[in-house]
N, CA, C and O atoms as a DFTB+ gen file, in Angstrom:
332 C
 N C O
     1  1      -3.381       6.299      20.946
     2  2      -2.804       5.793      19.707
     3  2      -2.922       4.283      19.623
     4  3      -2.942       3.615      20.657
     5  1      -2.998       3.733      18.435
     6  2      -2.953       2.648      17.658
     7  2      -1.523       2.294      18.107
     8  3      -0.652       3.063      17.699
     9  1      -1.094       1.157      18.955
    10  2       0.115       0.114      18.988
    11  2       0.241      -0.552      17.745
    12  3      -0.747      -0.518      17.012
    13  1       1.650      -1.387      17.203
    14  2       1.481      -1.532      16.158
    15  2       0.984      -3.153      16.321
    16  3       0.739      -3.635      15.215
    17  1       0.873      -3.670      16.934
    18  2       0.468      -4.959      17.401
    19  2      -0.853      -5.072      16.920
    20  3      -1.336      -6.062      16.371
    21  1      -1.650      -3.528      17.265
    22  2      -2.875      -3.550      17.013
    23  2      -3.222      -3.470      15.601
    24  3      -4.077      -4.137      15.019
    25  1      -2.459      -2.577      15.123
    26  2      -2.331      -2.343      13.928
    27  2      -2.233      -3.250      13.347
    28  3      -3.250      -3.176      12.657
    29  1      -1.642      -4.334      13.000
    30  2      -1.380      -5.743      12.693
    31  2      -2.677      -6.534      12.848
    32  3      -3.043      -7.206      11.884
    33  1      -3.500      -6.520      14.100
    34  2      -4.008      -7.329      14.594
    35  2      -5.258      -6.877      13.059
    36  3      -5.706      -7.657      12.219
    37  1      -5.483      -5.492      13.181
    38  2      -6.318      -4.745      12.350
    39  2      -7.133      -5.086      10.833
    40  3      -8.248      -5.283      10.349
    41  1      -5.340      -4.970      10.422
    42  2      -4.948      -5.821       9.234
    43  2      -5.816      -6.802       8.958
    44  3      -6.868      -6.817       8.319
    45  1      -5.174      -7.671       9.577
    46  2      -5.327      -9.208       9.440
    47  2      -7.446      -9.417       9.312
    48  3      -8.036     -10.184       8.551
    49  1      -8.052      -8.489      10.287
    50  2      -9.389      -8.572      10.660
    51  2     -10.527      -8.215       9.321
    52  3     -11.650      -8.600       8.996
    53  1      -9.449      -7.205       8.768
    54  2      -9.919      -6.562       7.423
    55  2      -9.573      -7.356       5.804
    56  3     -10.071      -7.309       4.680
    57  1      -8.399      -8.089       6.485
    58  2      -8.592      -8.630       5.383
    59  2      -8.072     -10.305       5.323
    60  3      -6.975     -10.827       5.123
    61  1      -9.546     -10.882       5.621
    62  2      -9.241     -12.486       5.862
    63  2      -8.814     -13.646       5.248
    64  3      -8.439     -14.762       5.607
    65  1      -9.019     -12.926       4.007
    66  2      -8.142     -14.253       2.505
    67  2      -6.632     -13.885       2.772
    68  3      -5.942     -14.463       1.933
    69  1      -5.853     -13.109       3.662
    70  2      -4.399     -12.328       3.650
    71  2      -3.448     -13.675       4.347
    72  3      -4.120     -14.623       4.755
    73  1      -2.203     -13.753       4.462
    74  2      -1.438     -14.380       4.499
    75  2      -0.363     -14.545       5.941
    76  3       0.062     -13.390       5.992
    77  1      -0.046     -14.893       6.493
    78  2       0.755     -14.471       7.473
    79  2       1.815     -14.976       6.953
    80  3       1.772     -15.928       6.174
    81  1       2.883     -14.399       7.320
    82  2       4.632     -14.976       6.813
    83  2       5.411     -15.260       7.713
    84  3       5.851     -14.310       8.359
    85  1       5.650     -16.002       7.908
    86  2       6.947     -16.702       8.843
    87  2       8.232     -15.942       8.469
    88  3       8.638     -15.868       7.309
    89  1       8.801     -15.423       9.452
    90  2      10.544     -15.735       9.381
    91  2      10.989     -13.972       9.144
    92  3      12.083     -13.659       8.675
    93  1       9.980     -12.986       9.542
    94  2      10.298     -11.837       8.801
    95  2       9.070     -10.934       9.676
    96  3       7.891     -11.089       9.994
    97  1      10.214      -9.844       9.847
    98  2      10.393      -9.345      11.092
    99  2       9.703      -9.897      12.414
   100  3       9.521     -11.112      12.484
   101  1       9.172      -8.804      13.826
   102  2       8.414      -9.836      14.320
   103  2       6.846     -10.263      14.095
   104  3       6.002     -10.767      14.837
   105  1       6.847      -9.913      12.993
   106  2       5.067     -10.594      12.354
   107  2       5.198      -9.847      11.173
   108  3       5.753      -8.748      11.157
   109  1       4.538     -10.582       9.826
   110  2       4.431      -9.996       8.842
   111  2       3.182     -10.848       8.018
   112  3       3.089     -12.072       8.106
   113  1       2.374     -10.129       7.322
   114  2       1.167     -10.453       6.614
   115  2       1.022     -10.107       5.279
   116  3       1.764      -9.163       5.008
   117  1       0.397     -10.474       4.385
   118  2       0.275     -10.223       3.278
   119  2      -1.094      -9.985       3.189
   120  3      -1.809     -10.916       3.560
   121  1      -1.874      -8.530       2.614
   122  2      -3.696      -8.713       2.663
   123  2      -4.020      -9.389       1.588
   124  3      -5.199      -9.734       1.523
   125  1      -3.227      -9.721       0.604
   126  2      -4.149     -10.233      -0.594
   127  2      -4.734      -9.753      -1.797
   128  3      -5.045     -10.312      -2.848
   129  1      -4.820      -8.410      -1.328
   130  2      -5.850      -8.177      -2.063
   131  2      -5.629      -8.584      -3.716
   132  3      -4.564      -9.142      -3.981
   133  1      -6.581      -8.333      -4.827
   134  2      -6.305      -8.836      -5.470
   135  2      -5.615      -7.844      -6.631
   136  3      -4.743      -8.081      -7.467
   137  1      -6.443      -6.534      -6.302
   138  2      -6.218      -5.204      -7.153
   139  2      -4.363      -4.532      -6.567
   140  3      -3.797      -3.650      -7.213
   141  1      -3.947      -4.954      -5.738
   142  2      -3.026      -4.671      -4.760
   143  2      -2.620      -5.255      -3.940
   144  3      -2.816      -4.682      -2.869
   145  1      -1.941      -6.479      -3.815
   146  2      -1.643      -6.997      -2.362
   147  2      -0.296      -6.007      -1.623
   148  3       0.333      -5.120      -2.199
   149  1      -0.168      -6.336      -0.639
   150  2       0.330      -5.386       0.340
   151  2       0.982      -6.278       1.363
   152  3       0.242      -6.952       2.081
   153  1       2.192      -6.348       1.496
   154  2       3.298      -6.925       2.641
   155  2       3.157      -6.448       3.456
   156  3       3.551      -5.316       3.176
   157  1       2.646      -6.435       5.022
   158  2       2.765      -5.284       6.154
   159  2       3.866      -6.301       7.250
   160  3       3.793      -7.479       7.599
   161  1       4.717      -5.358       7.512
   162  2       6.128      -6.920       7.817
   163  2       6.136      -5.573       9.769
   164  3       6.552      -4.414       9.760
   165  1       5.879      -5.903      10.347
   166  2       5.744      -5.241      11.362
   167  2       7.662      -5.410      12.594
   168  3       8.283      -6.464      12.454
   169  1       8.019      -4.752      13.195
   170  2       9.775      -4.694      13.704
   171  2       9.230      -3.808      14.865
   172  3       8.833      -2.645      14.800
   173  1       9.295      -4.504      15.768
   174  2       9.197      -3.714      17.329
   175  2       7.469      -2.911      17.335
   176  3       6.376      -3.476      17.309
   177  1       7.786      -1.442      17.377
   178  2       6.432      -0.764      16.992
   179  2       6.172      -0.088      16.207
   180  3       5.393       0.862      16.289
   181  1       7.130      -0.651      14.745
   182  2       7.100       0.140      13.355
   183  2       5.842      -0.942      13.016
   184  3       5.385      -1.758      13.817
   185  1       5.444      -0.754      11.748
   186  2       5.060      -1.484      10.613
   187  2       5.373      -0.974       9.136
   188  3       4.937       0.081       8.676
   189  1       6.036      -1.702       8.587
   190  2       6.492      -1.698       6.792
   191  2       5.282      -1.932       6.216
   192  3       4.386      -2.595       6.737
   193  1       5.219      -1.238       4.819
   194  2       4.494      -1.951       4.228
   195  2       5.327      -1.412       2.851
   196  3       5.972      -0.399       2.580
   197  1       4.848      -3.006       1.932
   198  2       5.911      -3.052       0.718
   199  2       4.631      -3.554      -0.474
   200  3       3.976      -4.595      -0.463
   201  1       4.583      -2.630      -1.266
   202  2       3.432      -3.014      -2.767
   203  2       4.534      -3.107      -3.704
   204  3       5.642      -2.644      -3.431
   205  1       4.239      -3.762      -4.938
   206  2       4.753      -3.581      -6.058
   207  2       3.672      -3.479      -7.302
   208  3       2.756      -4.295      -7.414
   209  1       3.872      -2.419      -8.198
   210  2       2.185      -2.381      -9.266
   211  2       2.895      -3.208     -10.365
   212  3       3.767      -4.063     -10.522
   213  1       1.869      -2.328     -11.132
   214  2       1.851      -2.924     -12.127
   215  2       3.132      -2.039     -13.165
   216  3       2.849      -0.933     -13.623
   217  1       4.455      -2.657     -13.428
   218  2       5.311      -1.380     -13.979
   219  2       6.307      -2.013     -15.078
   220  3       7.395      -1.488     -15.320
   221  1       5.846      -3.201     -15.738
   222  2       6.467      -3.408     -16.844
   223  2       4.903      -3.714     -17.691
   224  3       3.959      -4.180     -17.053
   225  1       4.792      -3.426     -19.012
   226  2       4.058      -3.695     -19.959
   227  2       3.634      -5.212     -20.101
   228  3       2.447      -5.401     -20.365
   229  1       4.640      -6.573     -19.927
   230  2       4.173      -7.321     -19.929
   231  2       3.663      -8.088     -18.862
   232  3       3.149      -9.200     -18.983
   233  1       3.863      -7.287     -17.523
   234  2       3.124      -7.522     -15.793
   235  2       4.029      -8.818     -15.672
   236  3       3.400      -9.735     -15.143
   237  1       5.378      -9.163     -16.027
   238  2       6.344      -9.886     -15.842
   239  2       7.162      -9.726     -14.363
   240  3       7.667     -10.622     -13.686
   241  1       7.120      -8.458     -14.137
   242  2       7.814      -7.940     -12.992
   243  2       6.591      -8.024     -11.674
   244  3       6.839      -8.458     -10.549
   245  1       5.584      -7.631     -12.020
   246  2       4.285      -7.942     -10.791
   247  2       3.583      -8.655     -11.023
   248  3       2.564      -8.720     -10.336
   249  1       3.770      -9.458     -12.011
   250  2       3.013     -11.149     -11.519
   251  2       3.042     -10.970      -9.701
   252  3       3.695     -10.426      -8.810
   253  1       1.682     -11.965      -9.945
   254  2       1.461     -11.759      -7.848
   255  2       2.781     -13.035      -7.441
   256  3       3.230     -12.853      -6.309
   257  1       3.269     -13.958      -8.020
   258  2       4.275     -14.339      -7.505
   259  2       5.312     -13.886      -7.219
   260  3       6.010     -14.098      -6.227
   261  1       5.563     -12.845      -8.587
   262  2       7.087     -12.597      -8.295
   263  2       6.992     -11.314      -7.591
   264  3       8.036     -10.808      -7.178
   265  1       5.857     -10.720      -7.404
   266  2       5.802      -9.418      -6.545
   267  2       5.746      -9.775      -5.027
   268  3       5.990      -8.917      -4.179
   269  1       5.465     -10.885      -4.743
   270  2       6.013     -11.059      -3.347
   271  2       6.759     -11.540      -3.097
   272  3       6.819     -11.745      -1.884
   273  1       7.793     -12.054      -3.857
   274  2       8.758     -12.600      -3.848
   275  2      10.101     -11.366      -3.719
   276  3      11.226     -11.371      -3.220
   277  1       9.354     -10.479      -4.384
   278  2      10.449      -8.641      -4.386
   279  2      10.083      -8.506      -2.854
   280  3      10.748      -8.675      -1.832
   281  1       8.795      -8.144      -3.079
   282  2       8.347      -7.674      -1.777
   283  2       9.211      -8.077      -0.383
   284  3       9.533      -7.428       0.612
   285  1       9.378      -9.158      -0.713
   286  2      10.032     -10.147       0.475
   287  2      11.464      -9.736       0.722
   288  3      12.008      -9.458       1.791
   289  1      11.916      -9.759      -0.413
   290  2      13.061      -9.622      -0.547
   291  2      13.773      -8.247      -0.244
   292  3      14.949      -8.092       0.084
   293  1      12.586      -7.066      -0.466
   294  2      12.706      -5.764      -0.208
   295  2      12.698      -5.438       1.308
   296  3      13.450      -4.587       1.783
   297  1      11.535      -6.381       2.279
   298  2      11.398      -5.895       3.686
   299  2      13.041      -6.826       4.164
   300  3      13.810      -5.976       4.613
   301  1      13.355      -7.494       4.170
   302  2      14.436      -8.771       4.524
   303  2      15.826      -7.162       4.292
   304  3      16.556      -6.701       5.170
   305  1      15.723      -6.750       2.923
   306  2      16.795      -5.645       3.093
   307  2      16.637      -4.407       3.839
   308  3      17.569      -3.627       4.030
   309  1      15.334      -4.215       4.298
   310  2      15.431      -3.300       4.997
   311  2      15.611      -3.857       6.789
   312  3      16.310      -3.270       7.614
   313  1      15.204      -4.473       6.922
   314  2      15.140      -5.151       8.261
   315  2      16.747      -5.306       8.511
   316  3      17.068      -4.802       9.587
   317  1      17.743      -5.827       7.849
   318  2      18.511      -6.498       8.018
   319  2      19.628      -4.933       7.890
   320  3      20.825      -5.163       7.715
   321  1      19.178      -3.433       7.984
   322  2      19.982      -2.659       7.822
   323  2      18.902      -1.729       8.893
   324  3      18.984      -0.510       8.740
   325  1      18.080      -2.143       9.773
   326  2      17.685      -1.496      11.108
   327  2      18.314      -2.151      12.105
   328  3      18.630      -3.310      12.374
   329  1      18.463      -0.381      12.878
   330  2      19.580      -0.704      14.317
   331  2      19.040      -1.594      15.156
   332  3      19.646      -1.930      16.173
């Protein structure tokens, strides 16, 4: 099996315009992409991953800013309610 370290490491290899994030869990990345970016926020030997689409009509809610800005805000609440 795939460790999630590796898994991470994976990530990151596949997709090189992607982001790393400070401060959230113990490693977390963003791929970028452009059709989909994707939070992968990794906690011991889990890995999260947090999208937000496209789900208001005026793309107000997933603008790529404010969708990682949820995103963020979504792994931070889940992290912060694991044992």
């Amino acid at each position: 099996g795939v460790t999630a370290e590796q898994y991470m490491q994976n990530i990151r290899s596949i997709n090189e315009n992607g982001a790393s994030i400070t401060g959230l869990g113990d490693d977390a990345f963003n791929n970028a992409k452009p059709a989909y970016p994707i939070l992968h926020v990794r906690k011991g030997n889990s890995v999260f991953t947090f999208g937000l689409r496209n789900v208001t009509a005026d793309q107000s809610l997933s603008s790529p800013d404010n969708a990682q800005a949820l995103e963020k805000s979504l792994a931070q609440l889940l992290l912060s309610r694991l044992p």
